[in-house]
BADRENFI-517177 format. One record per residue: x, z, y of N, C-alpha, C in turn; residue in one letter. Coordinates in steps of 0.1 Angstrom, whole numbers. Example, Ala and Ser with C-alpha at 12.3 -4.5 7.8 and 13.67 -1.06 7.14 Angstrom:
BEGIN
<pt <132; 78; -57>; <123; 78; -45>; <132; 78; -33>; "a">,
<pt <128; 71; -22>; <137; 71; -11>; <129; 79; 0>; "s">,
This chain:
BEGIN
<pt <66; 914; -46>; <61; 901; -50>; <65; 890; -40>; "x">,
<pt <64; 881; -46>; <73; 870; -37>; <66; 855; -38>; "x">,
<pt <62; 848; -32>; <53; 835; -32>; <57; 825; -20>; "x">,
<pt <60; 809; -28>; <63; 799; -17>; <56; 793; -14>; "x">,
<pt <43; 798; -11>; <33; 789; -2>; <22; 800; -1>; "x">,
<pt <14; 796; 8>; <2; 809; 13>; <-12; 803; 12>; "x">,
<pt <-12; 791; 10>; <-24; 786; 2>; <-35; 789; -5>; "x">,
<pt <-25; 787; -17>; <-36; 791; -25>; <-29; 798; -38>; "x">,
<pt <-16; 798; -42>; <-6; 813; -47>; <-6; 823; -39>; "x">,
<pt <-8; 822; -24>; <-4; 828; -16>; <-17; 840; -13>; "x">,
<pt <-26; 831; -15>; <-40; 840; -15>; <-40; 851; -26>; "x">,
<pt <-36; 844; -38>; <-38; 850; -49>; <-27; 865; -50>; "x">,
<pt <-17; 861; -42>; <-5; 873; -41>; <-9; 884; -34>; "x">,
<pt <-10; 877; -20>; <-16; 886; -11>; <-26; 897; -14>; "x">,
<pt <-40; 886; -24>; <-49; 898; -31>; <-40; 912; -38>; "x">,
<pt <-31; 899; -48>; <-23; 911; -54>; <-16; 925; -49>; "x">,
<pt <-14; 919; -39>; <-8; 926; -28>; <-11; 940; -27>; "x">,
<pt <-25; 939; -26>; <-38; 946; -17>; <-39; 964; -26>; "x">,
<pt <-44; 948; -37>; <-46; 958; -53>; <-32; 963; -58>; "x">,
<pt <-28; 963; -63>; <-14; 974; -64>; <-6; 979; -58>; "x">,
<pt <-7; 977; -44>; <0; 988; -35>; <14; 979; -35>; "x">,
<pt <18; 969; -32>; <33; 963; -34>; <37; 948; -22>; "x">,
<pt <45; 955; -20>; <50; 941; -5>; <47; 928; -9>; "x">,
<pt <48; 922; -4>; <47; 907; -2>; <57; 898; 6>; "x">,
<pt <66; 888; 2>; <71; 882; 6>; <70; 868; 5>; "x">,
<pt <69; 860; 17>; <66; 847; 15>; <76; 834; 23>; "x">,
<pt <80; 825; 10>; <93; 819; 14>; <84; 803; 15>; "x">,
<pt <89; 799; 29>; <85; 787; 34>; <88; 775; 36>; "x">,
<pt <88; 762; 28>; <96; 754; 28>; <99; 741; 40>; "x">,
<pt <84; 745; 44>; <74; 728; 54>; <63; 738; 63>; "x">,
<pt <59; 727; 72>; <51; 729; 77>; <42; 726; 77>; "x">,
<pt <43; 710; 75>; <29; 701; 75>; <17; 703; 69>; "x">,
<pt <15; 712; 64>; <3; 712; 51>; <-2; 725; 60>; "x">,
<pt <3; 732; 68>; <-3; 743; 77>; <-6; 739; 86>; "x">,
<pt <-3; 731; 94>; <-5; 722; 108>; <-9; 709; 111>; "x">,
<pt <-14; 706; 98>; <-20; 693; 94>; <-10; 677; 101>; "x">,
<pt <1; 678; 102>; <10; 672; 110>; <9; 660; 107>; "x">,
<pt <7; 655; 91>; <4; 637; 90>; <-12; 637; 89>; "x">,
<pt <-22; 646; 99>; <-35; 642; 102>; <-42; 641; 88>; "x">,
<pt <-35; 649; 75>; <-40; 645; 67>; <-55; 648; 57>; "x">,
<pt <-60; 658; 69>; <-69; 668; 66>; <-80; 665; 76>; "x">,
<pt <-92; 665; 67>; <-102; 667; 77>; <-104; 679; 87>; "x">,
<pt <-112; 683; 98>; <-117; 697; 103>; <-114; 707; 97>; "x">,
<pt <-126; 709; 85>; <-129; 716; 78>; <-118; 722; 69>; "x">,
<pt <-112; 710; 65>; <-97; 714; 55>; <-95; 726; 61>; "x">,
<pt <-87; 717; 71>; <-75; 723; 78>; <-81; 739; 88>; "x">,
<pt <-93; 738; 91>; <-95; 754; 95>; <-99; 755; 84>; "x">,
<pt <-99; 756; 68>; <-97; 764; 60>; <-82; 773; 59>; "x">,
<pt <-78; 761; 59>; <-57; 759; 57>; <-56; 772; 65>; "x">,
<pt <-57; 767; 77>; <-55; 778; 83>; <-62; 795; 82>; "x">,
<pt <-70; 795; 79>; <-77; 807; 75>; <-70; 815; 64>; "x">,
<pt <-72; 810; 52>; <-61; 810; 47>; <-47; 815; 51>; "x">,
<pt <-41; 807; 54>; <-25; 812; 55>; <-26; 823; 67>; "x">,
<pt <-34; 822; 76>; <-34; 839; 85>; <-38; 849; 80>; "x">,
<pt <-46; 848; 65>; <-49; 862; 56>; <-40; 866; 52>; "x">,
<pt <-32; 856; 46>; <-21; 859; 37>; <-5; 865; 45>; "x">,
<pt <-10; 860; 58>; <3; 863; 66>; <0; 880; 70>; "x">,
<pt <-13; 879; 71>; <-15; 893; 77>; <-12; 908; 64>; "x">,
<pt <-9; 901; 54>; <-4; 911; 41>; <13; 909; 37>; "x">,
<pt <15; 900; 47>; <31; 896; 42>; <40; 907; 48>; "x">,
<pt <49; 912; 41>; <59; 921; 49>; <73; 913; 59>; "x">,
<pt <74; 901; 51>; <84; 890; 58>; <80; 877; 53>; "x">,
<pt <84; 869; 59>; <87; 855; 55>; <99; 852; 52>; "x">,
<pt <105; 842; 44>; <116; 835; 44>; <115; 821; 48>; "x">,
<pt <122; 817; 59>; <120; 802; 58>; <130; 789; 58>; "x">,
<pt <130; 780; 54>; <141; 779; 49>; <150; 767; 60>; "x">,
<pt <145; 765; 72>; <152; 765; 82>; <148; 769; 94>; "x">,
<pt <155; 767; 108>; <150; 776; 122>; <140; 763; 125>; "x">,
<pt <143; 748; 121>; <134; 743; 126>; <121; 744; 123>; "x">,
<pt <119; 745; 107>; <104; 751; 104>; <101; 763; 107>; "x">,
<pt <109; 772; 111>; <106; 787; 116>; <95; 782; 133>; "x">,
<pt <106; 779; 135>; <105; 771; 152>; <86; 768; 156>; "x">,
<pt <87; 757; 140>; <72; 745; 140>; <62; 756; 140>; "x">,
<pt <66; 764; 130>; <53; 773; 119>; <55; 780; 131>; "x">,
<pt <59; 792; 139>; <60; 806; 146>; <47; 799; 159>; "x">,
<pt <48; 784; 161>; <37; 779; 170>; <25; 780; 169>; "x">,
<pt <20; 783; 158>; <8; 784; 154>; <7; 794; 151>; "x">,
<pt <16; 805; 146>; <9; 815; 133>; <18; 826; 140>; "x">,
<pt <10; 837; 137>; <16; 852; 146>; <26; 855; 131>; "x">,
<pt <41; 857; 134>; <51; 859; 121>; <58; 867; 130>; "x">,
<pt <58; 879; 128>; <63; 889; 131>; <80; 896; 129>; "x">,
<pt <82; 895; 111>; <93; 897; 103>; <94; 885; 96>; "x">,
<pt <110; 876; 101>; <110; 867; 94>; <130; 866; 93>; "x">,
<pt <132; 854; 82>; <148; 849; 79>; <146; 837; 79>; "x">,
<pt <161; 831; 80>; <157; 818; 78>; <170; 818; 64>; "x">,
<pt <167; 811; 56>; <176; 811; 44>; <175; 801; 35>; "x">,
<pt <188; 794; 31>; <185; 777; 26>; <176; 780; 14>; "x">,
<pt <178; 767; 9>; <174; 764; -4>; <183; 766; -18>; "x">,
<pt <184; 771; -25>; <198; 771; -35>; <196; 757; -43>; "x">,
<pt <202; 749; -47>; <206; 741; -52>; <217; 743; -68>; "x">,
<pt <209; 732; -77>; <219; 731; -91>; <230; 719; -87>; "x">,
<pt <242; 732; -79>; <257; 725; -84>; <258; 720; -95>; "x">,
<pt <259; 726; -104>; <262; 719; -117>; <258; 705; -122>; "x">,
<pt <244; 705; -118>; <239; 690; -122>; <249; 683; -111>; "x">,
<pt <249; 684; -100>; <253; 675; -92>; <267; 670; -89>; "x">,
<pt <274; 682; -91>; <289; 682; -91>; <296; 679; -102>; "x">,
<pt <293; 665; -110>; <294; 660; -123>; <311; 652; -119>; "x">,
<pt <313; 650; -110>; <325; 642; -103>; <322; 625; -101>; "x">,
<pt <332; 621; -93>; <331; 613; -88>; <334; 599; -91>; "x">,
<pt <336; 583; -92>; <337; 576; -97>; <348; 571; -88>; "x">,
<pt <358; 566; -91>; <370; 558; -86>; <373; 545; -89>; "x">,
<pt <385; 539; -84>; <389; 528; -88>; <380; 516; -85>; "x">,
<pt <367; 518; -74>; <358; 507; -75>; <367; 496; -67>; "x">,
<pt <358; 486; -67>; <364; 472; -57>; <352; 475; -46>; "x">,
<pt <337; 479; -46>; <336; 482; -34>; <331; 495; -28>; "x">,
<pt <322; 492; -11>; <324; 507; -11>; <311; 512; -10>; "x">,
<pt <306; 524; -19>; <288; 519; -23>; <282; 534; -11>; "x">,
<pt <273; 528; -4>; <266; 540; 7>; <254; 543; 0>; "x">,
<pt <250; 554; -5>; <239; 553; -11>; <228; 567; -1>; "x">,
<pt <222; 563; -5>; <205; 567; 4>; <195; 576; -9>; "x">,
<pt <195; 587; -7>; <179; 589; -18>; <172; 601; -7>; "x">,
<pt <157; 592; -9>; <148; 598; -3>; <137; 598; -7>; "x">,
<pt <125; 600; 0>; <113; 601; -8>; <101; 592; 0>; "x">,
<pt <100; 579; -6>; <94; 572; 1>; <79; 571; 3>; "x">,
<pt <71; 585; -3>; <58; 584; 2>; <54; 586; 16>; "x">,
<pt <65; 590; 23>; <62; 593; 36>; <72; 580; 44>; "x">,
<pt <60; 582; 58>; <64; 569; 65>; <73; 572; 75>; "x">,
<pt <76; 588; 77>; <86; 591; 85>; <102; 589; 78>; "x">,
<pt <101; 592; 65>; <116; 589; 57>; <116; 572; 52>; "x">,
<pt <107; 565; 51>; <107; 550; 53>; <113; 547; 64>; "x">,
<pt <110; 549; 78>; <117; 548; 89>; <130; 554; 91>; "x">,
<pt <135; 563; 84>; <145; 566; 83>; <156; 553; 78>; "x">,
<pt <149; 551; 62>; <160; 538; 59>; <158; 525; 64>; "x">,
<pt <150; 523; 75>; <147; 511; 83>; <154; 513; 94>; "x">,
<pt <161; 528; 96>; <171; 528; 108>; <183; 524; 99>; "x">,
<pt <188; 527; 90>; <198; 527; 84>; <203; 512; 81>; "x">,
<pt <193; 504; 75>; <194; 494; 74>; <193; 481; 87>; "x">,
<pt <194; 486; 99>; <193; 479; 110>; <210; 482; 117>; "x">,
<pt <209; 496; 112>; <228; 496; 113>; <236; 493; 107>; "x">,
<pt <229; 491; 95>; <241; 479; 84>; <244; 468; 89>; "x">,
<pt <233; 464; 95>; <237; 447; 96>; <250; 440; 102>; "x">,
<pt <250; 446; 110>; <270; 446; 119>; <276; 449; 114>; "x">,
<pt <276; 459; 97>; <290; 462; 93>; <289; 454; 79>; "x">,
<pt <279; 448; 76>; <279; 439; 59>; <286; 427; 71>; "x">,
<pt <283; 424; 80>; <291; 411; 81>; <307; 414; 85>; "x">,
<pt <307; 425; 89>; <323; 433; 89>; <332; 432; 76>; "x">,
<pt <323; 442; 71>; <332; 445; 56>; <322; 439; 45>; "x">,
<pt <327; 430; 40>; <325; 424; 25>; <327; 430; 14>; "x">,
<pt <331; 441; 12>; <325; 451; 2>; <315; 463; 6>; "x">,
<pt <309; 462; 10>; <300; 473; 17>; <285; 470; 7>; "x">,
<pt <282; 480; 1>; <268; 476; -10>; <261; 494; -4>; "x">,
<pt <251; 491; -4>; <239; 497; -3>; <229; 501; -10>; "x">,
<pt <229; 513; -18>; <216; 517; -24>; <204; 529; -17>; "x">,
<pt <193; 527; -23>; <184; 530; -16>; <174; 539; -32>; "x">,
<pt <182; 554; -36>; <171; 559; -43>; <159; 563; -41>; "x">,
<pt <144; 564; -50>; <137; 574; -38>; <122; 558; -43>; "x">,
<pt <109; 568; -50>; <98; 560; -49>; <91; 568; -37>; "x">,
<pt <75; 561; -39>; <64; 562; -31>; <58; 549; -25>; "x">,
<pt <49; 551; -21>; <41; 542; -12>; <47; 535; -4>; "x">,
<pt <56; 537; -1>; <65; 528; 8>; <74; 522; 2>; "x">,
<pt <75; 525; -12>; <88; 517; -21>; <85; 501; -19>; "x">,
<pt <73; 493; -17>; <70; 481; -13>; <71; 476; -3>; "x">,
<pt <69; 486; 5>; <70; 477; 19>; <87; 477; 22>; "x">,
<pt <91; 489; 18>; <107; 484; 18>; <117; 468; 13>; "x">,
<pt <107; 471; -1>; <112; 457; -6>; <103; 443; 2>; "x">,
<pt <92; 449; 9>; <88; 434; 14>; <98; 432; 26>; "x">,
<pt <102; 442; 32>; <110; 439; 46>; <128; 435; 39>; "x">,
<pt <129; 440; 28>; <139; 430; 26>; <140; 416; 20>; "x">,
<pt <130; 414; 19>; <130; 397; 17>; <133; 390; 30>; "x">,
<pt <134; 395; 44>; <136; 391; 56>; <149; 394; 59>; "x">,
<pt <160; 404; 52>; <166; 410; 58>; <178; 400; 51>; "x">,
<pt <190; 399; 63>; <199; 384; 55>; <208; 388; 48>; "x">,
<pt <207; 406; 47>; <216; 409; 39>; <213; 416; 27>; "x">,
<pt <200; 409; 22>; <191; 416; 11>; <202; 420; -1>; "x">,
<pt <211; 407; -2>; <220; 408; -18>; <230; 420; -17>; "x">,
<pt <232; 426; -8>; <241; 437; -7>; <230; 453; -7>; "x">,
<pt <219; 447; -9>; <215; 461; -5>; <204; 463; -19>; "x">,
<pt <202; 475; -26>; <199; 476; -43>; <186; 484; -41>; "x">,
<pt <176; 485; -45>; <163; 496; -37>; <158; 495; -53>; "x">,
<pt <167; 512; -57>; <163; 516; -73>; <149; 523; -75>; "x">,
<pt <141; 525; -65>; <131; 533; -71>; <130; 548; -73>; "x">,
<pt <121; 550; -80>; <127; 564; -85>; <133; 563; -95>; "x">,
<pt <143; 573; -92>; <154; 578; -105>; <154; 592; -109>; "x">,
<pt <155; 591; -124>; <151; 609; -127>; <166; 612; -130>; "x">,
<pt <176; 604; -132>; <191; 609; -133>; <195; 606; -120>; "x">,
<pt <195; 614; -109>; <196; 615; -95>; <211; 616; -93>; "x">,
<pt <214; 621; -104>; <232; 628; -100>; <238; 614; -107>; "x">,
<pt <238; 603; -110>; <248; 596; -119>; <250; 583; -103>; "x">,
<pt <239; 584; -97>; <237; 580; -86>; <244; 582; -74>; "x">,
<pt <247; 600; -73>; <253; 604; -67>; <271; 605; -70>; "x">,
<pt <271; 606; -80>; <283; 603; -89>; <291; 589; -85>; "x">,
<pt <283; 579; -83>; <292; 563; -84>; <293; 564; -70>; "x">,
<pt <284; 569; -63>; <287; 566; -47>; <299; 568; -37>; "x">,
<pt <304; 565; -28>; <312; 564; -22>; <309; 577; -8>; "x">,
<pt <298; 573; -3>; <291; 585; 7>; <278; 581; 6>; "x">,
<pt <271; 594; 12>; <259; 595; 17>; <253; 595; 31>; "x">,
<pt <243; 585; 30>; <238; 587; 44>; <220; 588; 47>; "x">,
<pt <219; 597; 58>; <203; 602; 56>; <197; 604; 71>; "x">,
<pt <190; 597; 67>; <185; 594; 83>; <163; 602; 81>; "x">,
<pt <162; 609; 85>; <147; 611; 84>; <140; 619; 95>; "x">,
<pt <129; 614; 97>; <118; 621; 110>; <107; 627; 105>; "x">,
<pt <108; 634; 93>; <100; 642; 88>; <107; 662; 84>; "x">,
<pt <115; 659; 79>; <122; 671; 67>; <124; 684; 76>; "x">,
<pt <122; 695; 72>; <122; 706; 72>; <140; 713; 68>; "x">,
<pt <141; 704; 63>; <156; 709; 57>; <167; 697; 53>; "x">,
<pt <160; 692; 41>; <167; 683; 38>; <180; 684; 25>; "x">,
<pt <169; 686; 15>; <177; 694; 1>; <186; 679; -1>; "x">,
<pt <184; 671; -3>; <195; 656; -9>; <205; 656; 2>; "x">,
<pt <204; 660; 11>; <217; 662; 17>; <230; 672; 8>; "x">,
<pt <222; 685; 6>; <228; 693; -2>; <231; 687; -15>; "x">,
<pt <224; 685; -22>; <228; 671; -30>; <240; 666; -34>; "x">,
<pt <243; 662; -20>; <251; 650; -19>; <264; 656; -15>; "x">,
<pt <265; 670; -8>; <272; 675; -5>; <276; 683; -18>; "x">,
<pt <272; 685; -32>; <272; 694; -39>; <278; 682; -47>; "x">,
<pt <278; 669; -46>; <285; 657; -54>; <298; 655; -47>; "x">,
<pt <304; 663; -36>; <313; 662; -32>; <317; 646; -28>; "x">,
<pt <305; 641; -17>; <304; 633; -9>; <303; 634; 2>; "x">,
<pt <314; 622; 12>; <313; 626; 25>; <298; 623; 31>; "x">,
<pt <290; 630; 39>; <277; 628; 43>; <273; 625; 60>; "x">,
<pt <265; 614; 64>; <260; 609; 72>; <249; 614; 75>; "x">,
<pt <244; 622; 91>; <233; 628; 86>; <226; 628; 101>; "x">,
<pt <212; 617; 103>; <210; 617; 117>; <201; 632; 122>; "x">,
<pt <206; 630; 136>; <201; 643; 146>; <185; 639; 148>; "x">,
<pt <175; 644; 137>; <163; 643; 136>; <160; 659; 127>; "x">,
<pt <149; 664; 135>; <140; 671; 124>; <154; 684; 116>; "x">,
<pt <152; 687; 105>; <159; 691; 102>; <175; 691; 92>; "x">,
<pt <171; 679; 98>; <187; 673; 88>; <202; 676; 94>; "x">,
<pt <201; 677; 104>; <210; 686; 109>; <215; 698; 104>; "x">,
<pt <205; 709; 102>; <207; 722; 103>; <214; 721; 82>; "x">,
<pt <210; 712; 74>; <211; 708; 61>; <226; 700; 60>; "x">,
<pt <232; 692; 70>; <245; 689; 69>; <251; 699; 70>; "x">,
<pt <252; 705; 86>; <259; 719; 90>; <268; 714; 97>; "x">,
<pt <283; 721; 90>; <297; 717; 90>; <307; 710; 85>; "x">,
<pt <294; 706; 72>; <305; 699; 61>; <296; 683; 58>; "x">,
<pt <299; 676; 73>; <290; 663; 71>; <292; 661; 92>; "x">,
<pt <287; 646; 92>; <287; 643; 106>; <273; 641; 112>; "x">,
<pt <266; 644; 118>; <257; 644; 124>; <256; 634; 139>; "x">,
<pt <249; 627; 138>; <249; 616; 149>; <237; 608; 155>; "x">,
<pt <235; 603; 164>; <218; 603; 167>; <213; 594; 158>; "x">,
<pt <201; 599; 150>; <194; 590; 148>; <189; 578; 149>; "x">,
<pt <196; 564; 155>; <193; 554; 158>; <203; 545; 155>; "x">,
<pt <201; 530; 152>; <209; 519; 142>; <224; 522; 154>; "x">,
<pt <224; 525; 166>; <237; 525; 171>; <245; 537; 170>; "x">,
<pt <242; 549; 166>; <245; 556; 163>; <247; 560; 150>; "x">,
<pt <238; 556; 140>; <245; 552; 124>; <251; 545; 122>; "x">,
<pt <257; 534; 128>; <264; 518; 125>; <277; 528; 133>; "x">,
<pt <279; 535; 141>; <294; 540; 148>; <299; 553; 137>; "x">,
<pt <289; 562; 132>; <295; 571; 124>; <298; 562; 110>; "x">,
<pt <291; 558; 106>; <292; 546; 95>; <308; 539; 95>; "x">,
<pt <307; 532; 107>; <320; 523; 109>; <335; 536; 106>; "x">,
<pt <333; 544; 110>; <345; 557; 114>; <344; 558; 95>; "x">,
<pt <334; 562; 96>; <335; 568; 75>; <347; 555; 69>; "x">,
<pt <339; 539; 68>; <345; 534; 63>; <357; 532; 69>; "x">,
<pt <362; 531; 76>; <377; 524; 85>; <385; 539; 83>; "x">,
<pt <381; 552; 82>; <388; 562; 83>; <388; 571; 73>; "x">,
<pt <402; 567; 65>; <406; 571; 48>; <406; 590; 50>; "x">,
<pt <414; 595; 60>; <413; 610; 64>; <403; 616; 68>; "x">,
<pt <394; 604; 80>; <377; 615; 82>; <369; 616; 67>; "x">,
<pt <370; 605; 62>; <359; 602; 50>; <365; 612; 40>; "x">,
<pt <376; 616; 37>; <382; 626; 24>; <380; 638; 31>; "x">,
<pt <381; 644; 45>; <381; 659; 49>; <363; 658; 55>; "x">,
<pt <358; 651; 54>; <340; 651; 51>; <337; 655; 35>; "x">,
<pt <339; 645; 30>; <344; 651; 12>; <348; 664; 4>; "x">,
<pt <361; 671; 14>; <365; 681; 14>; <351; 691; 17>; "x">,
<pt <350; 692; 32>; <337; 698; 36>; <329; 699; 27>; "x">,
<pt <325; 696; 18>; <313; 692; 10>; <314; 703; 4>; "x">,
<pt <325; 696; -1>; <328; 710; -16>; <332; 718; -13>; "x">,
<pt <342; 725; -1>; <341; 736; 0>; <328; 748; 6>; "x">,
<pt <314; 734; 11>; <307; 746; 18>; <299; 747; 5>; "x">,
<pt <296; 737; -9>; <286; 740; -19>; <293; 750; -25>; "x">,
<pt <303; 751; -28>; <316; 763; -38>; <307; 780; -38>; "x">,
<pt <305; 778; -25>; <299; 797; -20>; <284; 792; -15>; "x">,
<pt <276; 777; -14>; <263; 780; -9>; <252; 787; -14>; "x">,
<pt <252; 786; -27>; <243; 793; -37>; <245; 811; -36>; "x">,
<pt <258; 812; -36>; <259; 826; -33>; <254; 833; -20>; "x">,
<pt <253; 823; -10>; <252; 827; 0>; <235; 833; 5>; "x">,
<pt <227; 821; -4>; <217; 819; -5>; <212; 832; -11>; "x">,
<pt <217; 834; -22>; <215; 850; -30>; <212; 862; -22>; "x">,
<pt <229; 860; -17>; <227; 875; -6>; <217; 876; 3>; "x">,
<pt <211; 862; 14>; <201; 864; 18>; <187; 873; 16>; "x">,
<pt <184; 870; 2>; <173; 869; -3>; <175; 884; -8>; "x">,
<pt <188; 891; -13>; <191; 905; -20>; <188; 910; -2>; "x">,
<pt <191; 905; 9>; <186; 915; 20>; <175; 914; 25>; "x">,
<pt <167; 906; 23>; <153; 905; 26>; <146; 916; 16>; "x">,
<pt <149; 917; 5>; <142; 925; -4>; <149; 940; -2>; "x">,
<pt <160; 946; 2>; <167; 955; 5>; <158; 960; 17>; "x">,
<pt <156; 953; 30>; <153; 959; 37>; <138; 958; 32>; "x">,
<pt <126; 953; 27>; <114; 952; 27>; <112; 965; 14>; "x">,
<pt <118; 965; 9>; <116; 979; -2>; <119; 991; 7>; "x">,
<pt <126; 992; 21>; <131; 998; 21>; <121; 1009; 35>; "x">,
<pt <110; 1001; 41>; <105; 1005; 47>; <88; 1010; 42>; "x">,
């Protein structure tokens, strides 16, 4: 049996667990919601939370997690004895719809999830490194996919921002890929994520990707994307390089698609050896 969270499926498996005599495996996306990380839990919650997820860990034969940094977060608090770290698999198909050409300009597009205030600050770094290259390059346009709670304050801070008319803040969008389709590159800046699936995404739309050294967005670019610090001077220099450089920006592009072509597969085999050795003992 297999369950992505220890909660409250996870309780429920674990019982299962118990009662039919059969392993348990539990695949982990985040941390926050075990370690109460945006304070979002009273006392009581959260030493529930926690009660909880130590029952259920104590019936798990492995974990899967789906990066080293959430391995890293979670192994701080919680005794995890047998574990992997193993991405997320992603629908190429939807995403890898192809690309749009021939534009006049060059569109950087952003999707993220604006209920949190750590990926708000992500496109508040991004957009503070724009500002030196909209007055550089006169075709440079900016979208920003991605609701929440912060979808406002975004648009209130661009009423201040002097380069509001170049920059588009769509909200949520449930055709994610047509978005990713018109874009030129991706760039993702966030102080929250565990992994950072819209990178893959973006990479599976066979776009070159921008991806700041925060959290786990790193370990979600990889090889096939640039990674650079998280701050407006260090996105505004990888930024500048993408647009000014026709060969970095197409063998970033390349990267993409040749690391999504085998990612899903790769993701497979993981998960066929987690269950190989857990049946096996």
């Amino acid at each position: 049996m297999q369950t992505d969270e220890l909660i409250a499926n996870g309780m429920l498996a674990a019982g299962a667990s118990v009662i039919y005599d059969i392993p348990l495996v539990v695949a982990i996306r985040g941390w926050a919601d075990y370690t109460n990380a945006h304070g979002q839990y009273g006392w009581l919650k959260d030493a529930s939370i926690r009660a909880r997820t130590r029952l259920a860990l104590h019936q798990t034969s492995e974990v899967i997690f789906i990066s080293d940094t959430t391995s890293e977060t979670f192994r701080e608090q919680y005794p995890v004895t047998q574990y992997s770290v193993i991405g997320r698999p992603v629908d190429t198909d939807r995403y890898g719809t192809g690309r749009a050409s021939d534009r006049e300009t060059f569109d950087l597009l952003t999707v993220t999830n604006l209920r949190y205030e750590e990926k708000y600050d992500g496109v508040l770094t991004v957009l503070r490194a724009l500002q030196p290259l909209f007055e550089e390059y006169p075709t440079l346009q900016y979208r920003v996919a991605g609701g929440g709670q912060y979808l406002d304050a975004l648009r209130k801070y661009l009423g201040d921002y002097e380069y509001a008319d170049r920059v588009t803040v769509l909200g949520f969008v449930e055709a994610v890929e047509g978005e990713f389709a018109s874009a030129n590159a991706f760039v993702y800046v966030s102080f929250l994520d565990s992994y950072g699936t819209v990178v893959l995404e973006a990479q599976a739309a066979g776009l070159p990707v921008i991806g700041g050294d925060a959290m786990g967005v790193p370990e979600a670019v990889g090889d096939a994307g640039e990674v650079c610090p998280p701050t407006p001077g260090g996105i505004r220099d990888a930024l500048e390089r993408l647009i000014t450089d026709d060969d970095h920006r197409e063998s970033l592009a390349t990267q993409s698609g040749k690391k999504m072509a085998t990612y899903n597969e790769e993701c497979a085999a993981g998960h066929v050896d987690v269950w190989e050795r857990v049946l096996d003992t």
